[in-house]
C-alpha positions as CSV (number, residue, x, y, z in Angstrom):
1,X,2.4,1.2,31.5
2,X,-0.2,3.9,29.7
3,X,-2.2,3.1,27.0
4,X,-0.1,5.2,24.5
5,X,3.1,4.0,26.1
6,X,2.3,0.5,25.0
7,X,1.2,1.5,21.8
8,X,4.7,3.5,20.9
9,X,6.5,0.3,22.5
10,X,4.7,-2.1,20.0
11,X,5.0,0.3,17.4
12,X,9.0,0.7,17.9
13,X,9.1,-3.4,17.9
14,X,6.7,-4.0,15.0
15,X,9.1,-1.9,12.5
16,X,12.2,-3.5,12.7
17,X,15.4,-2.2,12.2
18,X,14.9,-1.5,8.9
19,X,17.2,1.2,8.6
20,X,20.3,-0.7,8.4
21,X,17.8,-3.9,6.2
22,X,16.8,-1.7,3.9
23,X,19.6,0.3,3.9
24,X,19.4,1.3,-0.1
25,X,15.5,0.4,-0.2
26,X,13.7,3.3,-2.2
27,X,10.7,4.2,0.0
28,X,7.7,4.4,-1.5
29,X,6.5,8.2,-1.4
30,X,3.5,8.9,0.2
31,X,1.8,12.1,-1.8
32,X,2.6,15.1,0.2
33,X,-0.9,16.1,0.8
34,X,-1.6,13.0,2.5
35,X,1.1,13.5,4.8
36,X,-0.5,17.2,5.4
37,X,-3.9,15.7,5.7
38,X,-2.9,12.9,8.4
39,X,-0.9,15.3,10.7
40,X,-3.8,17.4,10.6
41,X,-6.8,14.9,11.2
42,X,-4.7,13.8,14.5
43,X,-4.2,17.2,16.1
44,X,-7.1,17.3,18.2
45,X,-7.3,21.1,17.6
46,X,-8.0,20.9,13.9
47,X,-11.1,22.7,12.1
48,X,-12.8,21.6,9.5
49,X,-12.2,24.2,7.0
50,X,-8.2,23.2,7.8
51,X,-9.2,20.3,6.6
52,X,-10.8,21.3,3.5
53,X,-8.1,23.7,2.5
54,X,-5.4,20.7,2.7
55,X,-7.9,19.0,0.2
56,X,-8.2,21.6,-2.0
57,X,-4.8,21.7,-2.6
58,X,-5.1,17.9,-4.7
59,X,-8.0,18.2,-7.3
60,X,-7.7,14.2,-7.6
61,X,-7.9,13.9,-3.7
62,X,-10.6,16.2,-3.5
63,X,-12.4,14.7,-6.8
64,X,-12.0,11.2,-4.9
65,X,-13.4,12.1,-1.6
66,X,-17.1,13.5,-3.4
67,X,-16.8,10.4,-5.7
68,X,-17.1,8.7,-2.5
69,X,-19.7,10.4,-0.6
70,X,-22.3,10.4,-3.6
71,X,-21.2,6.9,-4.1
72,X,-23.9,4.0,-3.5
73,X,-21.9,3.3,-0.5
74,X,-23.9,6.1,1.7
75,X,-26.6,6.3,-0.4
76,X,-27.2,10.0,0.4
77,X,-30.2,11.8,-0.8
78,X,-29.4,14.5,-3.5
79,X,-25.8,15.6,-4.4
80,X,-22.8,16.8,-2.4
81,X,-20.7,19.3,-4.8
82,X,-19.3,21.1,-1.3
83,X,-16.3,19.8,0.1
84,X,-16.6,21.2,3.3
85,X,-19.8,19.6,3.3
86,X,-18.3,16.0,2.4
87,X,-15.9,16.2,5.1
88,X,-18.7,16.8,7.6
89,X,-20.8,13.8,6.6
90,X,-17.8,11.7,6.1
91,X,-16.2,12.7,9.0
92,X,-12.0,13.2,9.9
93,X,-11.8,9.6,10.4
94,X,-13.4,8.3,6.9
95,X,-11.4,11.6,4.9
96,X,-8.2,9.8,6.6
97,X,-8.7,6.7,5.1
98,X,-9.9,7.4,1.5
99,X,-6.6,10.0,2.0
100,X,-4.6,6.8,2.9
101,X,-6.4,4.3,0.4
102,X,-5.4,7.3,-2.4
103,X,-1.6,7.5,-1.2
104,X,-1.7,3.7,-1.4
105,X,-2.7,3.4,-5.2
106,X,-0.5,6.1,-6.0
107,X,2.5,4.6,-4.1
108,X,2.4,0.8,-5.2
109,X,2.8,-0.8,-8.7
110,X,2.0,-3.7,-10.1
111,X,4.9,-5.9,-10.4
112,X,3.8,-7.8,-13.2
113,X,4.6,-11.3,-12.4
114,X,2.5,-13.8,-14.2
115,X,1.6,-15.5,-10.8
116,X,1.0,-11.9,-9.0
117,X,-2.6,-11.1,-9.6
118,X,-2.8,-7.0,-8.8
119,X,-6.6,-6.8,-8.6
120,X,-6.5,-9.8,-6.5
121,X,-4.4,-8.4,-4.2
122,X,-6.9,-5.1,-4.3
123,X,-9.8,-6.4,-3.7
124,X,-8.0,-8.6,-0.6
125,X,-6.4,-5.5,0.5
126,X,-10.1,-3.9,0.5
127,X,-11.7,-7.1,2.1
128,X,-9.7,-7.3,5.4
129,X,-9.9,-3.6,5.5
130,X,-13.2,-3.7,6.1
131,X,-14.1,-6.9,7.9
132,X,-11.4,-5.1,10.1
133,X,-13.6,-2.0,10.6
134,X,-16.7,-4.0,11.5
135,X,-14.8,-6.7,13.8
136,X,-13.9,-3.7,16.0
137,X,-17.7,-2.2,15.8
138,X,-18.5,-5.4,17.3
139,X,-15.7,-5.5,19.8
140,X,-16.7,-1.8,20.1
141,X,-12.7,-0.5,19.3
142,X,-11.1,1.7,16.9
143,X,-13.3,0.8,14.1
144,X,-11.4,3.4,11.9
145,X,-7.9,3.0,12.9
146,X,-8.8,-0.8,11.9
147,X,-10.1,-0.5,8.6
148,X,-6.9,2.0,7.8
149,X,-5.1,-0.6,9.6
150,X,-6.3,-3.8,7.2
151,X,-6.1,-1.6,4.2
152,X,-2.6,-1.3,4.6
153,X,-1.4,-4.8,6.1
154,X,-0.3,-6.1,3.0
155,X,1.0,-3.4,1.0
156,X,5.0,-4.4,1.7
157,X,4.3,-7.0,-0.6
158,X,4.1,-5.8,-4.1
159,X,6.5,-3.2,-3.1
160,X,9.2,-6.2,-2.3
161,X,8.3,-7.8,-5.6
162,X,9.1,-4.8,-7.7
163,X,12.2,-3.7,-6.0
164,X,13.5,-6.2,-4.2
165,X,12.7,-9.3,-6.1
166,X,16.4,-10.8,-6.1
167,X,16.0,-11.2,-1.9
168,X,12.1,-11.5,-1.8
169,X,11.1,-13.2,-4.8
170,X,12.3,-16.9,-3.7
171,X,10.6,-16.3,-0.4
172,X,7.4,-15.1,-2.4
173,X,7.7,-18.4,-4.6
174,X,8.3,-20.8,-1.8
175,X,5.0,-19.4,-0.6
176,X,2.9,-19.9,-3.5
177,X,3.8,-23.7,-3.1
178,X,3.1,-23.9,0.7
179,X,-0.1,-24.3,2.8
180,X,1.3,-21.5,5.4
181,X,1.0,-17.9,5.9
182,X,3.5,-16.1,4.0
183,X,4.9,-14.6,7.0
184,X,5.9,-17.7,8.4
185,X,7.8,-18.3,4.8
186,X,9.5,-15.3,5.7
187,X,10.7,-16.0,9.4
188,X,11.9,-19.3,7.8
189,X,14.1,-17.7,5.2
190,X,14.8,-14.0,6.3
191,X,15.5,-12.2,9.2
192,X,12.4,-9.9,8.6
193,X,8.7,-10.2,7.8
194,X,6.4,-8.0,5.3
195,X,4.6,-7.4,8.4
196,X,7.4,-5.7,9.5
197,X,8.5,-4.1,6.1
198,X,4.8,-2.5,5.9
199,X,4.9,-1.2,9.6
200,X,8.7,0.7,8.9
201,X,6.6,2.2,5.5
202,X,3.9,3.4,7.3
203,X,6.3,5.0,9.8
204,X,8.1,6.5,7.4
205,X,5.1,8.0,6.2
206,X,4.3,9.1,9.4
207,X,1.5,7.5,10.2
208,X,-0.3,7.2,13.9
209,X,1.3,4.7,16.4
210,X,-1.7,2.7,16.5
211,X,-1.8,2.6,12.9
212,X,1.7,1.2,12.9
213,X,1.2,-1.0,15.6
214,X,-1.6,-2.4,14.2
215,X,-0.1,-3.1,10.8
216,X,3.3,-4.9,12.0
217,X,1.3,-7.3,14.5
218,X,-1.5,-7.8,12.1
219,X,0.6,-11.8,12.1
220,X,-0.2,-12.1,15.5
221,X,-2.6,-14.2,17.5
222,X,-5.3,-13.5,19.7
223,X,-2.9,-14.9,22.8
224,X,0.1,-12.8,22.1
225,X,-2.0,-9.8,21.7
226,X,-3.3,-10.5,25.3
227,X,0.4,-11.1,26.2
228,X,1.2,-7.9,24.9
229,X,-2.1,-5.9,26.7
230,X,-3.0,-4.9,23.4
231,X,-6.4,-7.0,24.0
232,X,-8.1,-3.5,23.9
233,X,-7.2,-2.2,20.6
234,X,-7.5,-1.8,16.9
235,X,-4.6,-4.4,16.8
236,X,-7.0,-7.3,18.0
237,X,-9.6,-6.4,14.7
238,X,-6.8,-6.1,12.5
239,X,-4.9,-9.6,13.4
240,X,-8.0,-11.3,12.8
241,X,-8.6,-9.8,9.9
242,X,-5.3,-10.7,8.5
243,X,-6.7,-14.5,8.9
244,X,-9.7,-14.2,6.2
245,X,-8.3,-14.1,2.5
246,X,-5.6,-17.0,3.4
247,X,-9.1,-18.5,3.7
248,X,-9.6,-18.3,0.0
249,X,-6.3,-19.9,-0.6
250,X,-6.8,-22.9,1.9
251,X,-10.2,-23.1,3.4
252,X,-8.7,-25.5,6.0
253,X,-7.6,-22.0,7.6
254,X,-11.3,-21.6,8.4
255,X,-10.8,-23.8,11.3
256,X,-8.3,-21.1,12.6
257,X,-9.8,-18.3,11.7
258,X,-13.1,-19.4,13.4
259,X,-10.9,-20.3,16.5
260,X,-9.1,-16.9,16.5
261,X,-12.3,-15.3,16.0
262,X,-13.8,-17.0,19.4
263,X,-10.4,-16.2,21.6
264,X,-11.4,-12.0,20.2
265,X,-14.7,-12.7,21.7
266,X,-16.4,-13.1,17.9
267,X,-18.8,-16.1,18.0
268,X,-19.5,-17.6,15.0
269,X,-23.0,-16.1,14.3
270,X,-21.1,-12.6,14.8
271,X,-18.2,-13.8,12.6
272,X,-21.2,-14.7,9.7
273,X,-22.6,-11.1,10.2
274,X,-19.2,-9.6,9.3
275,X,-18.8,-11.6,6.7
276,X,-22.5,-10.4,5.2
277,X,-21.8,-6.7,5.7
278,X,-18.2,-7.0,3.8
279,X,-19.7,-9.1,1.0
280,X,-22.3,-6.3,1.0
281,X,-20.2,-3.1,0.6
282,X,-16.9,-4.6,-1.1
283,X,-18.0,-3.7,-4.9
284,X,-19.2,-0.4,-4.0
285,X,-16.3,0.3,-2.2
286,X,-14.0,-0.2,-4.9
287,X,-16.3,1.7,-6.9
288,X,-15.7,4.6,-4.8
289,X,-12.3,4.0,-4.9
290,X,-11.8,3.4,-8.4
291,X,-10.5,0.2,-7.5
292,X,-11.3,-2.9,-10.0
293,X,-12.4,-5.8,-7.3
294,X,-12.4,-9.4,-8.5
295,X,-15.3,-12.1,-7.3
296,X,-14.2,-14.3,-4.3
297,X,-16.3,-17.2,-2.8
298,X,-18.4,-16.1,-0.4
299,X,-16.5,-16.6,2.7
300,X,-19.5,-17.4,4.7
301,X,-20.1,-20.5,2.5
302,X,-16.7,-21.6,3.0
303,X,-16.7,-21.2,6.7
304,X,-20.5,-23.2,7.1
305,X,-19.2,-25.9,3.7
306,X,-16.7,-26.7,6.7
307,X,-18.2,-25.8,10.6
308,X,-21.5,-25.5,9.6
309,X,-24.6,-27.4,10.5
């Protein structure tokens, strides 16, 4: 089997059947130009000024993208007023994700529960995203894809809390008292996983395969990916990133993560280097993003307090 044939497979089996689950479930709706902009960035005969013309049709977008490339973040000489020109530093790859980091904040509320911390779950959504991006530098995979990919892991959840909390909200607080992942709450108690939930949105929104893919096995461990001859793929970068903010919660998950991180081929001087380059640009990527990011332990303090010498 192809490459892409395996990633359409996996994608197909990470979504679920969700048609006939969620049935009466009100999708969350992904802004039309960031639907535009996506089809776009993956037709491989796309210019630029395309590009730039789809931007131009969302003053916010647009306004976001040039927040970011004269944030801190690149820390460009002089200032970039030219879109066109932003896009050609950036790249197709980076516009895609601040495009899908903008659809994100625009397509999921806060449910405002008291034990539901939004900017928590921001700045976790921004952490995996990018110790995602720079696990798959290291591994040398779709670094982009991967950071897109752990951005968007998550994002079923506060979605299922604000419309579906009569089904999801037991699973939600039988998690907040257990030491496992939430997803294995979910198996437990439903016939369905956020995992799952988040890969059916992202089709929906008609996101790439891998992307998909990526999202709905993010659960997944290092074995099963090999099992599945994904071993050579965003979806690798992305499971293990879905393994560092339980760390927060229970540092005994350290142990696993650290594990996991070995059978990727991440020793544990390479795992300590992610976490230093995440740590580094977290802040100023929320700053760029207009995203409000809460302090978390350093991870890499958490990880040596327990494996360290």
């Amino acid at each position: 089997m192809g490459f892409l044939a395996k990633i359409r497979r996996n994608a197909a089996l990470a979504t679920g059947d969700f048609e006939q689950i969620f049935g009466e479930f009100t999708l969350p709706p992904c802004p039309e130009v960031v639907l535009r902009l996506t089809e776009a960035i993956n037709d491989p005969d796309v210019f630029i000024d395309q590009v730039v013309q789809i931007l131009e049709t969302d003053a916010a977008l647009t306004s976001l993208i040039l927040k970011t490339v004269n944030s801190a973040l690149y820390g460009l000489p002089g200032n970039i007023s030219s879109v066109f020109k932003a896009v050609s530093i950036l790249g197709l790859k980076e516009i895609e994700n601040i495009a899908i980091g903008y659809a994100m904040k625009k397509a999921i509320r806060d449910p405002e529960l008291h034990d539901f911390d939004f900017n928590t779950f921001w700045t976790d959504s921004l952490y995996r995203a990018l110790f995602a991006k720079h696990t798959a530098r290291k591994l040398k995979l779709e670094s982009e894809e991967a950071f897109a990919a752990g951005l968007l892991q998550d994002m079923a959840l506060p979605v299922l809390l604000t419309d579906w909390f009569d089904i999801y909200g037991p699973v939600y607080d039988a998690w907040s008292t257990s030491a496992r992942r939430i997803h294995e709450v979910e198996t437990s108690m439903l016939s369905w996983n956020h995992c799952q939930a988040a890969a059916w949105i992202a089709g929906k929104w008609q996101l790439p395969d891998l992307m998909i893919c990526c999202i709905g096995l993010h659960s997944t461990t290092q074995e099963e990916i090999k099992k599945l001859k994904l071993e050579d793929t965003a979806v690798k970068a992305v499971a293990l990133s879905s393994l560092v903010t339980p760390v927060f919660r229970t540092p005994e998950m350290a142990k696993e993560l650290i594990t996991e991180a070995g059978q990727a081929g991440i020793d544990m001087d390479s795992l300590l280097d992610i976490t230093d380059e995440v740590e580094e640009q977290i802040e100023l990527l929320g700053l760029s993003l207009n995203i409000t990011t809460v302090e978390r332990p350093a991870l890499k303090d958490i990880i040596q307090g327990d494996h360290g010498p």
